[in-house]
C-alpha positions in Angstrom: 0.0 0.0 0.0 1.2 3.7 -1.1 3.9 1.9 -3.3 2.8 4.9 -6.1 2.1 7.4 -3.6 5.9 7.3 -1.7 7.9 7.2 -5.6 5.8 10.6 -6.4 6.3 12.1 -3.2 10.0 11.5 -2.8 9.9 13.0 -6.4 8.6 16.0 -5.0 10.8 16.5 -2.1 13.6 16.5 -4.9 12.6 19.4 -6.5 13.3 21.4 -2.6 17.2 20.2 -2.6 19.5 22.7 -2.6 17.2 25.8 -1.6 18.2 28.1 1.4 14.7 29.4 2.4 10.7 27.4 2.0 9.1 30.6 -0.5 6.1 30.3 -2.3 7.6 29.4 -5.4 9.2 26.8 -4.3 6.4 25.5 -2.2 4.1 25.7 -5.3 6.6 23.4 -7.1 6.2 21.1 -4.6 2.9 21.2 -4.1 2.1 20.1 -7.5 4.2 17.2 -7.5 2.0 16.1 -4.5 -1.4 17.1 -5.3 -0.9 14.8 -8.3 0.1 12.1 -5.8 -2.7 12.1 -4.2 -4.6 12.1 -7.0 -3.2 9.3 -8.6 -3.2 7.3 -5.2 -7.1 7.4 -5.8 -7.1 10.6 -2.4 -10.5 12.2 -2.5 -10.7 15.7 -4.2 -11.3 17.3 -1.0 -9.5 15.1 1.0 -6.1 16.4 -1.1 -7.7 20.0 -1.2 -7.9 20.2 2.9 -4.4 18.5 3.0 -2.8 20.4 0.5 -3.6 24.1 2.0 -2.9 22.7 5.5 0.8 22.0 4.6 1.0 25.4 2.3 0.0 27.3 5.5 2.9 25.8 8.0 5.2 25.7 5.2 4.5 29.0 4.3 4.5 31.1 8.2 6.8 33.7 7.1 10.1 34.5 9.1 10.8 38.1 10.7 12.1 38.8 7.7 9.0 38.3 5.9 11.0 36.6 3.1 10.1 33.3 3.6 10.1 30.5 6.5 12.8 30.4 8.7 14.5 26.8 8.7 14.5 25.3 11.6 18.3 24.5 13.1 19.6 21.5 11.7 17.6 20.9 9.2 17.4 22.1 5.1 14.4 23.5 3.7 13.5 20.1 1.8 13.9 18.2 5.4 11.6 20.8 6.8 9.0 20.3 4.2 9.2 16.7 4.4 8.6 17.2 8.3 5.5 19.3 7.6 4.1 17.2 5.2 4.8 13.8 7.9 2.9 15.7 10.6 0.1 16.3 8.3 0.1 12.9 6.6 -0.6 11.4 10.8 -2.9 13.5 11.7 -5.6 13.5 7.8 -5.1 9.4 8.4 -5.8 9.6 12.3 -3.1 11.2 14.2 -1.8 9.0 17.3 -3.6 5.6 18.1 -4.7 4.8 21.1 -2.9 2.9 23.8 -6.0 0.3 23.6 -7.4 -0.3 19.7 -10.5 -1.7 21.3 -12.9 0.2 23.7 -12.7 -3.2 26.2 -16.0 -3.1 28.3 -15.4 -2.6 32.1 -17.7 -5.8 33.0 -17.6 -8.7 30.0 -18.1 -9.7 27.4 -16.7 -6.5 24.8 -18.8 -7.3 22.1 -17.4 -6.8 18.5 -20.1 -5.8 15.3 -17.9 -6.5 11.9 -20.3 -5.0 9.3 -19.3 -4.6 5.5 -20.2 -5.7 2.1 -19.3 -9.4 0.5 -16.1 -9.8 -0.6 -14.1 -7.4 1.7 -12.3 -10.3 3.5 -15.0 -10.1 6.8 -15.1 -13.2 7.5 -11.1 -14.1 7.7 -10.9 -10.7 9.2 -13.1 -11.9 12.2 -10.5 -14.8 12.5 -7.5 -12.5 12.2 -8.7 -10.3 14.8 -9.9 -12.7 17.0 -6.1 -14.3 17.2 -4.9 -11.1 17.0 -7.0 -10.6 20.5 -6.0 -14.3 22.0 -2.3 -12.8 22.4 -2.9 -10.1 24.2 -4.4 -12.6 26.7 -8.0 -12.1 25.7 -10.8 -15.2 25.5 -12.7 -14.7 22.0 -15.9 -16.0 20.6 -16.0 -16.1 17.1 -20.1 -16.3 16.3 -21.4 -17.1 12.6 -24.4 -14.4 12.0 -24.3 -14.7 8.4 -26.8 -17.0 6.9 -27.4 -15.6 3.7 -24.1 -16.4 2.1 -23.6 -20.1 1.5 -21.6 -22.2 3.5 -20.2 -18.7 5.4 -21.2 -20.7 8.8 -19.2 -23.4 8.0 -16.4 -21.0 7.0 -16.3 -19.1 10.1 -15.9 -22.3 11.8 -12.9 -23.3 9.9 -11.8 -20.0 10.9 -12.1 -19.9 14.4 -9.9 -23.8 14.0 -7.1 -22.3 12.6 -6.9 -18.9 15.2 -7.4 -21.7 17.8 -10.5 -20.6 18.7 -14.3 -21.3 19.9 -16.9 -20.7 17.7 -20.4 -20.5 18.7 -22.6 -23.3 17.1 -26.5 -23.5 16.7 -29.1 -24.4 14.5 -31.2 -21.3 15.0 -31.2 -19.2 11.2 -32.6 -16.1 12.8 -29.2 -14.0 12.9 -30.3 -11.7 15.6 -31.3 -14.7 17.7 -28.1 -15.9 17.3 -26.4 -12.9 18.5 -28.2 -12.3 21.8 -28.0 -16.1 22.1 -23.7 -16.0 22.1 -23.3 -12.5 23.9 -25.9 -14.4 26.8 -23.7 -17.6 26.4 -20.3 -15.6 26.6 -21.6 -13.8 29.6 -22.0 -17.3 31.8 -19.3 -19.4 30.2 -16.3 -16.1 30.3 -15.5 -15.3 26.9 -14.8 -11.5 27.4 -14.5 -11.3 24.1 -17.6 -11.6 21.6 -16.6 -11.3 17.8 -19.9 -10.9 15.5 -19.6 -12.0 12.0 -22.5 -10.3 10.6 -24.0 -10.5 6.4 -22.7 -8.7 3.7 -24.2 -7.7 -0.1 -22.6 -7.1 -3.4 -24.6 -4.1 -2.6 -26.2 -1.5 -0.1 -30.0 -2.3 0.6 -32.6 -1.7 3.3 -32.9 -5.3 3.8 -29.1 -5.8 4.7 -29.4 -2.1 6.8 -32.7 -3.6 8.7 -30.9 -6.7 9.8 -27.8 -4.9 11.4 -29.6 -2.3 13.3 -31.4 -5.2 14.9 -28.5 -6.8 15.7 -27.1 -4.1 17.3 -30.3 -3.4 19.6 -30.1 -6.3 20.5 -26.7 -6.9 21.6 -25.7 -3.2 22.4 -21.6 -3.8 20.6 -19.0 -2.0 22.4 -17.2 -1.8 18.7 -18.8 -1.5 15.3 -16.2 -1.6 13.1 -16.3 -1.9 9.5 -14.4 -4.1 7.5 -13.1 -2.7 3.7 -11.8 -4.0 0.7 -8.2 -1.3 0.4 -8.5 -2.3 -3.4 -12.1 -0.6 -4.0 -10.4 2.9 -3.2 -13.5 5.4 -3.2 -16.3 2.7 -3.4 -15.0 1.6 0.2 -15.3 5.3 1.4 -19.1 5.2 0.3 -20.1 2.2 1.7 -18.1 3.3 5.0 -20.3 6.4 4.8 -23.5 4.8 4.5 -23.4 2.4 7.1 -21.7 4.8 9.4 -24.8 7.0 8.6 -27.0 3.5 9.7 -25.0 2.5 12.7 -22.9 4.6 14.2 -19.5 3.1 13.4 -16.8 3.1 15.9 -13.5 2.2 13.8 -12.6 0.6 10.4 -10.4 -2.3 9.5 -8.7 -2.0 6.3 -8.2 -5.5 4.3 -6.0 -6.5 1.3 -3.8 -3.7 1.9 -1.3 -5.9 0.4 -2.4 -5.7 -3.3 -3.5 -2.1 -3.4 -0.3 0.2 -4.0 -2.0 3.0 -4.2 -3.6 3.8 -0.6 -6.4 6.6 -1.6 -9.1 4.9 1.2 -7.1 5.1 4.0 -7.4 9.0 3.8 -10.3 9.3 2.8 -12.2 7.1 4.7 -11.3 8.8 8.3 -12.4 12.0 6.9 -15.3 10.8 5.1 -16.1 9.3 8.6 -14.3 10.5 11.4 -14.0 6.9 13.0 -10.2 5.7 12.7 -8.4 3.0 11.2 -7.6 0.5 13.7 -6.3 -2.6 11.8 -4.9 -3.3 8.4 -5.0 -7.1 7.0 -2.0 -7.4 5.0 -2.5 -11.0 3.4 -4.0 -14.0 3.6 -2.7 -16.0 6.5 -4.4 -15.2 9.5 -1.0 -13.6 10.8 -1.2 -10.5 8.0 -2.6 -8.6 10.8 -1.9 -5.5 12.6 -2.6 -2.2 14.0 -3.1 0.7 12.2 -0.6 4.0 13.5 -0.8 7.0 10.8 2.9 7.8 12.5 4.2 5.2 11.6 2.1 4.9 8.4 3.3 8.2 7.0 6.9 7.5 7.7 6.5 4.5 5.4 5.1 6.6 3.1 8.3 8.9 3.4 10.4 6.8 2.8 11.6 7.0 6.1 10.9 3.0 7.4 8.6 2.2 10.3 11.3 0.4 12.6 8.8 0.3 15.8 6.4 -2.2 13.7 9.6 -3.7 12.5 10.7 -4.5 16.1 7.4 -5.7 16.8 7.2 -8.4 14.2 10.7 -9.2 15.2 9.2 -10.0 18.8 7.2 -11.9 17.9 8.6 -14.2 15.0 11.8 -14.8 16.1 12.2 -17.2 19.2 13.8 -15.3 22.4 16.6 -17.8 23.5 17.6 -18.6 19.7 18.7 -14.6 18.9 19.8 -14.2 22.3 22.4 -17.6 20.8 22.8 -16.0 17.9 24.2 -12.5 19.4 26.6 -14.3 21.4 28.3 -16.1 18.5 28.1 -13.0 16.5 30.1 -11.0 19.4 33.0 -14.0 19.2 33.2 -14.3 15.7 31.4 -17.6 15.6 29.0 -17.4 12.8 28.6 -20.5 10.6 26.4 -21.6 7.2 24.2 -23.0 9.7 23.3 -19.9 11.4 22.9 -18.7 8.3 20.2 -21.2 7.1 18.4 -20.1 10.6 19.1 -16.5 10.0 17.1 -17.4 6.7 14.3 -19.0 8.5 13.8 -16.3 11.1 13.5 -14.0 8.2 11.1 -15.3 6.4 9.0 -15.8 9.4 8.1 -12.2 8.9 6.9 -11.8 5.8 7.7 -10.7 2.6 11.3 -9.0 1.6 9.7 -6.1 -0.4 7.5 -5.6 2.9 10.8 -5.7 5.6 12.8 -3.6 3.5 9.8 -0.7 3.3 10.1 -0.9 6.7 14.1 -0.1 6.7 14.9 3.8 7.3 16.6 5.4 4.4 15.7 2.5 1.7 13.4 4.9 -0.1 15.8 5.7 -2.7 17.8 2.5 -2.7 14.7 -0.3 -2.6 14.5 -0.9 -6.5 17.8 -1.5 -6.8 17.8 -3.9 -3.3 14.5 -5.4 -4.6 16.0 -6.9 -7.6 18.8 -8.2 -5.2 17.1 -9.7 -2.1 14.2 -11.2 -3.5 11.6 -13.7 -2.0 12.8 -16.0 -4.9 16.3 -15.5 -3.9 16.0 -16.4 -0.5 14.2 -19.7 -1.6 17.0 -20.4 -3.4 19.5 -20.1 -0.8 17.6 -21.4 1.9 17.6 -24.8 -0.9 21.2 -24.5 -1.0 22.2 -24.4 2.6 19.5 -27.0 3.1 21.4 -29.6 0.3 24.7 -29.7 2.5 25.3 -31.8 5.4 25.3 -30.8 8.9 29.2 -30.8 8.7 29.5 -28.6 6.2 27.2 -26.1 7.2 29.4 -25.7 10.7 32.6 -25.7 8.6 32.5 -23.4 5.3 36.3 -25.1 4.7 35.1 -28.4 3.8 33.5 -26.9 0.6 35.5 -28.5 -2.1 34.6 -28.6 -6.1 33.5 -31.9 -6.0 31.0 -31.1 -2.6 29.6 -28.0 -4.5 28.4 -30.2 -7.7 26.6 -32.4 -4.9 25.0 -29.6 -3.2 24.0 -27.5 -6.9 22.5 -31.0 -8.0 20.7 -31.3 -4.7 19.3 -28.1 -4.4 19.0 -27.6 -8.6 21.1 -24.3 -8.5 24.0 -23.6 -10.8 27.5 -23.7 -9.1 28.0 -20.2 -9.6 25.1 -19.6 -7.1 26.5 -21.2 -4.3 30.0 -19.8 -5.2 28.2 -16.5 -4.5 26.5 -17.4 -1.3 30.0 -18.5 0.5 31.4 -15.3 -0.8 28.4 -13.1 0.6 29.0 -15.9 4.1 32.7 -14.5 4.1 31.8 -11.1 3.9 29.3 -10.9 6.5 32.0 -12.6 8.7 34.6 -10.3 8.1 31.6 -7.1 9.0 30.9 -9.2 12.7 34.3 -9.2 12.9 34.4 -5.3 12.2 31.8 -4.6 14.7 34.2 -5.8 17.8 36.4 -2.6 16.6 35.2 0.3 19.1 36.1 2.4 15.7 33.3 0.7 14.3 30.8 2.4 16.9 32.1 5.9 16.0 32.0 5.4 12.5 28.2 4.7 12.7 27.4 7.6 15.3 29.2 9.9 12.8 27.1 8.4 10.6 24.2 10.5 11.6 25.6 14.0 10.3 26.3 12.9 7.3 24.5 14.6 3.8 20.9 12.8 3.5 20.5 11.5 7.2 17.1 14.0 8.1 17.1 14.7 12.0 13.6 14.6 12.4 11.6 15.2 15.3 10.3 11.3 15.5 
């Protein structure tokens, strides 16, 4: 998501290097690189308008001088405007999220309304959320209250397997029945969580409208939230409208973020609504799940990485006790092909490599070229390489004779050349661990951060 968006922005911010003062002239320039942006990125006309005029104002507060802004100290006039146009990117998508993304209920169960029209991904979404809840130590009920749809029952069921999950079963096919009937049975039994799956249309329709309000009289949801298809753009802002306009929505969880690269609805659907953005589904698995911060979002969107969310993942991928192993053999120089391989593993763990290295400060300008480097493809590759050697020759890099590389390219069908290049790139990652034990090597990188390029921004 915002693939487009970030190339044209960082485009824009180009066109501010090497000017001594933000003037209007320059501004302008700027502006129109990123009013076409938006544009393109499928922003609402008035969304873009509102956003556009907010960052010409703050760009534009004119020194003492009154010949144009005053730069702040340490930072060059295309570093301030990108630091304008950050804070202004958080706060049109939602400014800071909340400690909590649910309102929890003070006495259980929190009941959770997921309303939106077929095909948005609700129904996975229910599962998603529902383990996405189960790790922060919450007790979900996953509860089917979609009859229309064929075989969505049965679906949700499956679902709630695979979080590891209950599901609430019952022949009743009277969907507000159903509800009251799980909320009551959550209530004596403890779930404190109660996840509704509710019906969807291809369509809007006073039917579908009826239906929902009923379930929400009679189940009173702490959370109505929303569930939209990223890849709809505007049409997901419409819909988002009208039922907000129906039932009062409290949030909005943004699905198949993952194939859109353009990102228009997650602007304009918090100012179409005013309810936030609290989770965006990122895949399939039931793992492509996560909270929604417009901070970290817009740095993305810079350019600029979002290491918090990186760290996050990290957390909770990669086992404790194994990269707490792995640090220690790193400090002594220890590193072997077989760490590698679980290096690899790790890795992968978390996703996609065009994903991780979006998340990477300062790989705005460099993620083409790295993208046609460190590919998913590539690191199946390599993974099938280190996997085709023996145990032997994975702890000792020396044994790897001609004759043991012709084994291991016929085992893993890769060329010779390929695993030629993956002891080279072994060799050279040892000899950087072994640079890091240098105390010169620390005051290299905390020089580092003065260098031409390296914005000191406030976040």
């Amino acid at each position: 998501m915002f693939e487009s968006l970030t190339e044209k922005l960082t485009k824009a911010m180009k066109s501010l290097r090497g000017e001594t003062r933000l003037t209007e002239k320059n501004i302008e320039d700027a502006l129109r690189e990123v009013r076409m942006a938006l544009l393109e990125a499928d922003v609402h006309v008035q969304v873009a308008r509102t956003f556009l005029q907010r960052v010409k104002e703050k760009a534009l507060a004119q020194g003492p001088d009154g010949k144009g802004t005053v730069v702040l100290d340490g930072l060059n006039p295309a570093q301030q405007f990108i630091d304008i146009v950050y804070q202004e990117l958080t706060e049109i998508m939602g400014g800071t999220a909340p400690e909590h993304p649910l309102d929890f209920a003070s006495k259980p169960p929190t009941v959770v309304m997921m309303v939106g029209l077929q095909g948005a991904g609700k129904t996975t979404t229910c599962g998603k959320l529902a383990k996405f809840l189960k790790k922060l130590g919450r007790s979900p009920l996953l509860v089917p209250a979609d009859i229309q749809r064929p075989a969505a029952v049965e679906q949700l069921h499956v679902v709630a397997q695979d979080a590891g999950v209950p599901s609430y079963r019952t022949d009743s096919k009277d969907p507000v029945a159903i509800c009251k009937a799980a909320v009551e049975e959550a209530r004596i039994k403890g779930w404190d969580t109660v996840i509704l799956d509710t019906a969807g249309r291809l369509h809007l329709d006073e039917q579908l409208m009826n239906e929902l309000v009923r379930i929400q009289e009679g189940t009173q949801p702490n959370e109505i939230l929303f569930v939209a298809d990223a890849m709809t753009g505007q049409d997901a802002v419409r819909s988002a409208t009208a039922f907000h306009e129906k039932l009062g929505l409290t949030g909005v969880i943004l699905t198949k973020t993952d194939g859109d690269t353009r990102g228009g609805a997650a602007f304009s659907i918090k100012h179409a609504t005013g309810r936030p953005i609290k989770f965006v589904g990122e895949g399939e698995k039931l793992d492509d799940f996560q909270r929604f911060h417009p901070d970290r979002m817009a740095q993305r969107i810079l350019g600029m990485g979002d290491v918090l969310t990186l760290i996050e993942q990290a957390k909770d991928k990669i086992d404790e006790k194994e990269a707490e192993a792995m640090a220690q053999k790193l400090v002594k120089n220890q590193f072997t092909l077989e760490d590698m391989r679980s290096q690899l593993q790790q890795v992968k763990k978390m996703g996609s490599m065009q994903k991780l290295i979006g998340m990477l400060p300062g790989m705005g300008q460099m993620k083409a070229q790295i993208e046609s480097v460190v590919t998913d493809k590539r690191m199946t590759h390599l993974e099938a390489i280190l996997n085709s050697m023996t145990p032997r020759e994975r702890a000792n890099h020396n044994l790897l004779d001609a004759k043991r590389k012709r084994r291991i390219a016929a085992g893993a069908g890769r060329p010779v050349h390929e695993i030629n290049q993956l002891l080279k790139q072994f060799l050279e990652m040892k000899k950087m661990m072994g640079q890091m034990k240098d105390p010169r090597f620390m005051k290299r990188m905390a020089a580092m951060k003065n260098m031409p390029g390296m914005p000191k921004m406030p976040f």
